[in-house]
TILUMVO-823809 format. One record per residue: x, y, z of N, C-alpha, C, O in turn; residue number from 1. Coordinates in Angstrom, 3 decimals, decimal comma. Example, Ala and Ser with C-alpha at 12.3 -4.5 7.8 and 13.67 -1.06 7.14 Angstrom:
! residues 2
<dotor <13,190 -5,690 7,800> <12,300 -4,500 7,800> <13,200 -3,300 7,800> <14,236 -3,319 8,465> 1>,
<dotor <12,850 -2,250 7,080> <13,670 -1,060 7,140> <12,900 0,030 7,870> <13,409 1,138 8,039> 2>,
***
This chain:
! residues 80
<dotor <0,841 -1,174 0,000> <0,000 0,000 0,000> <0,887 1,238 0,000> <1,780 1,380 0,835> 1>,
<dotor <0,601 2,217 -1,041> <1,140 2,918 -1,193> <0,176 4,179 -0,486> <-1,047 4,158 -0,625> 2>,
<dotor <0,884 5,288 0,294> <0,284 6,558 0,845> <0,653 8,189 0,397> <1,820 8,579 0,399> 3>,
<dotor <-0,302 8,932 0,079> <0,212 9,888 -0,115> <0,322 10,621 1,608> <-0,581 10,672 2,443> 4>,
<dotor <1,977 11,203 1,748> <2,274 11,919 3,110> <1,850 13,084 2,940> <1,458 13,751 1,983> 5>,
<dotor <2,006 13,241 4,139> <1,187 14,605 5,114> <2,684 15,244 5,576> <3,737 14,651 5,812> 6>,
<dotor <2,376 16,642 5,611> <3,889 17,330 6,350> <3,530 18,535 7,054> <3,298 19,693 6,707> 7>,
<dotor <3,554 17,904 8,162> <3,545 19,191 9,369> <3,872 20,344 9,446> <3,578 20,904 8,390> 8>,
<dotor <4,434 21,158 10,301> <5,231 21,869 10,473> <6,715 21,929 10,364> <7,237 20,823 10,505> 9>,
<dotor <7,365 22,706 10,196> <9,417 22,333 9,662> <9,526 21,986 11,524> <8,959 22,618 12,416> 10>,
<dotor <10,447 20,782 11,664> <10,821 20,290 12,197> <10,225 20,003 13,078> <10,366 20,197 14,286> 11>,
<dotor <8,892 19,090 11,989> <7,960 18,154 12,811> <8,419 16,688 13,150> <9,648 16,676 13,080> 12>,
<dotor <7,981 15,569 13,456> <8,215 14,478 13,677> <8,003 13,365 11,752> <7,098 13,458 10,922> 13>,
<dotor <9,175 12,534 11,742> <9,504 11,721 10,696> <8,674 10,460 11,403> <9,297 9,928 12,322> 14>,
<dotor <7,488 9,959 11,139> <6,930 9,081 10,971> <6,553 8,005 10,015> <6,022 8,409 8,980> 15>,
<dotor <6,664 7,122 10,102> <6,758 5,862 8,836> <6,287 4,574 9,535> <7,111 4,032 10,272> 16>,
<dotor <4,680 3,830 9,358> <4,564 2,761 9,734> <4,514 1,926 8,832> <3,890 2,470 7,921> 17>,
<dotor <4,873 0,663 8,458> <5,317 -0,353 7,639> <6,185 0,093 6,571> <5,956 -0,528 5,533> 18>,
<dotor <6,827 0,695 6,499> <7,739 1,589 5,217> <8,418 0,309 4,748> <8,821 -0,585 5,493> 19>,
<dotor <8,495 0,335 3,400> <9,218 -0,672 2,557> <9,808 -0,060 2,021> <9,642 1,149 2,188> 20>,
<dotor <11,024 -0,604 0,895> <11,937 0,290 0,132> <11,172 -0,535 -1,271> <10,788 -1,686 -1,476> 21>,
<dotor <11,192 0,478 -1,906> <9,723 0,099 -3,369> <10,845 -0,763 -4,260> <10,221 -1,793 -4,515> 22>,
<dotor <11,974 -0,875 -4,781> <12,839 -1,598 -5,548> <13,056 -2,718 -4,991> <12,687 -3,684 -5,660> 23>,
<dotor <13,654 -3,001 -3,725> <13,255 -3,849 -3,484> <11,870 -4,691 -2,836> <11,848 -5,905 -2,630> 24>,
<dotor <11,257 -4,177 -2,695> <9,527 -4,935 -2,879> <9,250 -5,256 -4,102> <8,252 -5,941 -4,327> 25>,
<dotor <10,190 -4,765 -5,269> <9,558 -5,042 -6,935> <10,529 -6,518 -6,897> <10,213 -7,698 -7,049> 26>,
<dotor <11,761 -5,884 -6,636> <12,315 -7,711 -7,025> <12,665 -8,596 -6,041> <13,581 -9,416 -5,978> 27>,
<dotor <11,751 -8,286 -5,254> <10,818 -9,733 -4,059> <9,913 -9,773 -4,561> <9,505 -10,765 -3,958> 28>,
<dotor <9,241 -9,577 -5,126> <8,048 -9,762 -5,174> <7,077 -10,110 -4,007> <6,579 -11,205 -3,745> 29>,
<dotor <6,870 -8,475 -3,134> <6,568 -8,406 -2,160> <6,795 -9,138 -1,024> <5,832 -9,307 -0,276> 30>,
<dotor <8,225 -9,774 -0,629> <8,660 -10,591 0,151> <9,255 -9,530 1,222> <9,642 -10,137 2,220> 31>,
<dotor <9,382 -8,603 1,286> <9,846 -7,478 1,668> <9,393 -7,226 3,277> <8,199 -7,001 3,474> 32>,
<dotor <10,474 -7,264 4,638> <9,838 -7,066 5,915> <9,745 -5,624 6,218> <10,703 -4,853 6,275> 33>,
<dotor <8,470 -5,325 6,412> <8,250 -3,668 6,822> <8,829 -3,040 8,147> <9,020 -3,466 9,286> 34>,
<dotor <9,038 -1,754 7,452> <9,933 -1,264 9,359> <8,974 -0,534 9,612> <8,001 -0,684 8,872> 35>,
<dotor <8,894 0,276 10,469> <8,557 1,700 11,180> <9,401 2,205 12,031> <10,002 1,485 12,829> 36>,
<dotor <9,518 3,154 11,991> <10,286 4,989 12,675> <9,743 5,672 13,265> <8,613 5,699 12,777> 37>,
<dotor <9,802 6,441 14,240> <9,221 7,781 14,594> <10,604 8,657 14,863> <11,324 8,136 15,716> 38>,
<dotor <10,998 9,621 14,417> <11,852 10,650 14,451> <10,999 11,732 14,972> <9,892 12,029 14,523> 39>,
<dotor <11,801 12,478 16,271> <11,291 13,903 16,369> <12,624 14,829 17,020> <13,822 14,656 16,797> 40>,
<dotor <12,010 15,798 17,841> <13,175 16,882 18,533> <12,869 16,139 19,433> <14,003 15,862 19,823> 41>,
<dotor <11,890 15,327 20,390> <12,492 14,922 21,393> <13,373 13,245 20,965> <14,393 12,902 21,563> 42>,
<dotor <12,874 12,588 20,108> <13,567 11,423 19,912> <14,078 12,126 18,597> <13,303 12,454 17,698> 43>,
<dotor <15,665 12,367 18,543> <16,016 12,842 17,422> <16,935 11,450 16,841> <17,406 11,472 15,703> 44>,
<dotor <17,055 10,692 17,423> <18,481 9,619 16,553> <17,645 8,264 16,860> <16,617 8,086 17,513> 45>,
<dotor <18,432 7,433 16,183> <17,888 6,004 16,268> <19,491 5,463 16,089> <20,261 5,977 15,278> 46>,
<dotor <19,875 4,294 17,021> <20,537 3,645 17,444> <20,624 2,096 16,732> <20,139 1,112 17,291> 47>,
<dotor <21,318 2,034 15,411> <21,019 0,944 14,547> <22,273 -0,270 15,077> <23,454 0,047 15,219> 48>,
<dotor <21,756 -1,630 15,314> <22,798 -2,147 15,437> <22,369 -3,509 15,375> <21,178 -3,820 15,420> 49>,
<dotor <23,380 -4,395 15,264> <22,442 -5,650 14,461> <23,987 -6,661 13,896> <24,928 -5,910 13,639> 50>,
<dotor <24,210 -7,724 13,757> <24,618 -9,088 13,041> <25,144 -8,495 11,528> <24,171 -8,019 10,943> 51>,
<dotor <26,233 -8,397 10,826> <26,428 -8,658 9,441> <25,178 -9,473 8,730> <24,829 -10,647 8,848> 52>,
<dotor <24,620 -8,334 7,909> <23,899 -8,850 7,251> <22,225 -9,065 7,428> <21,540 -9,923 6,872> 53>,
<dotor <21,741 -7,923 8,460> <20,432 -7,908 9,323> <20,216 -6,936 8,515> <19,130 -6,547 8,946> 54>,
<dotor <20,433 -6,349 7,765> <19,189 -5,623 7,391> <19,671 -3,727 7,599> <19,386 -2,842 6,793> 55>,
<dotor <20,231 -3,602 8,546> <20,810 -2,444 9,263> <20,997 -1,184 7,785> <20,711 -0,005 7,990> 56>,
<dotor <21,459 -1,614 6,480> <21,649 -0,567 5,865> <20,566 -0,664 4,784> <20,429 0,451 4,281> 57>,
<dotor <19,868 -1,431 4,315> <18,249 -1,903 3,721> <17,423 -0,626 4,921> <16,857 0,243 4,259> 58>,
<dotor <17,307 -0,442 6,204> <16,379 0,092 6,581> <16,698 1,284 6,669> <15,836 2,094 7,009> 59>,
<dotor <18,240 1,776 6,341> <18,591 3,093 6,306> <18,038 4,020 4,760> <17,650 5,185 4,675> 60>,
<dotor <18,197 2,976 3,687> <18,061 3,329 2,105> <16,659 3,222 2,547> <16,130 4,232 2,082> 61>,
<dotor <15,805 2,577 3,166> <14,009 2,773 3,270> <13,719 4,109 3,408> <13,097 4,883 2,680> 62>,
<dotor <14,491 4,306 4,871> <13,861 5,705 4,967> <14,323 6,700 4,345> <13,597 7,690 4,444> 63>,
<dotor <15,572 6,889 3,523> <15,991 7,786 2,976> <15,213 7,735 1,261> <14,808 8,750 0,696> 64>,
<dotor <15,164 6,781 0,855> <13,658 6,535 -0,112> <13,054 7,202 -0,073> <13,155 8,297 -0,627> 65>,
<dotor <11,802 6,654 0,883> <10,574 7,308 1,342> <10,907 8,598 1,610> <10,172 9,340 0,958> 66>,
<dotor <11,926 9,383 2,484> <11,819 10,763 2,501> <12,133 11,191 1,293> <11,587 12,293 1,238> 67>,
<dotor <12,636 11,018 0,357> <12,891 11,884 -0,777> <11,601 11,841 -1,743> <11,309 12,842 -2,397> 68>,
<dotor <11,036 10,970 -1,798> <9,768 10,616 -2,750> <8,808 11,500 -2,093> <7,943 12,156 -2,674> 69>,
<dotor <9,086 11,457 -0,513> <7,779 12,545 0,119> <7,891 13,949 -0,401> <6,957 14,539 -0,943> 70>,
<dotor <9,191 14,494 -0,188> <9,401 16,071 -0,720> <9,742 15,762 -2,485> <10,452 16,543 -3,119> 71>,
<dotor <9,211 14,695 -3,035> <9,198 15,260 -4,311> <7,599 15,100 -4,580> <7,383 15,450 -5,740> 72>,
<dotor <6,562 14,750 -4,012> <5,528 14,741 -3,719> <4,740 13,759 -4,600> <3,776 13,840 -5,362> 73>,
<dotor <5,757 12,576 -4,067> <5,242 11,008 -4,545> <4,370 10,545 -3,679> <3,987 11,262 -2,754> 74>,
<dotor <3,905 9,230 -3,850> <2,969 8,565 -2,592> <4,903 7,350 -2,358> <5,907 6,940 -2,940> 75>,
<dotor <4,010 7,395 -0,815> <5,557 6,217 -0,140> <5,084 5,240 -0,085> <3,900 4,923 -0,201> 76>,
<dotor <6,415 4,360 0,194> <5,352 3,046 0,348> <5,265 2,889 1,698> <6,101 1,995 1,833> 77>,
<dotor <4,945 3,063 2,560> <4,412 2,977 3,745> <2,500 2,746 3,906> <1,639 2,570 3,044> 78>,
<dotor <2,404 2,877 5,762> <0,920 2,703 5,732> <0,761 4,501 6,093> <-0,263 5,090 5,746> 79>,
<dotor <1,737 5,130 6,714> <0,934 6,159 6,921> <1,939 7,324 7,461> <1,496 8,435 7,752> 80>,
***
């Protein structure tokens, strides 16, 4: 499911529930495990850490995806 985002106020909160990265969901063929985020000023960082090979830089290219598709005023693939 693809969503068109919503944008708050400048230096509102980065929210993303089930966010996928859309290239790879095309060649999985939707095999793809969804993340979610919440970024704000009070939670400003996220603490990635994980096994060679977990996933750790797949969920970094998600959200950097999805944010660029949002300010070019795509729909993301997320739920919301």
């Amino acid at each position: 499911v693809y969503c068109r985002p919503e944008f708050g106020p400048p230096g509102g909160p980065l929210a993303l529930d089930g966010a996928r990265h859309p290239l790879m969901e095309a060649q999985a063929h939707g095999a793809v495990v969804p993340n979610s985020t919440f970024l704000s000023q009070v939670s400003p960082m996220c603490i990635i850490t994980g096994p060679n090979m977990s996933g750790k830089s797949s969920y970094l290219r998600t959200l950097a995806v999805n944010t660029v598709l949002a300010h070019m005023g795509c729909h993301v693939a997320a739920s919301w």
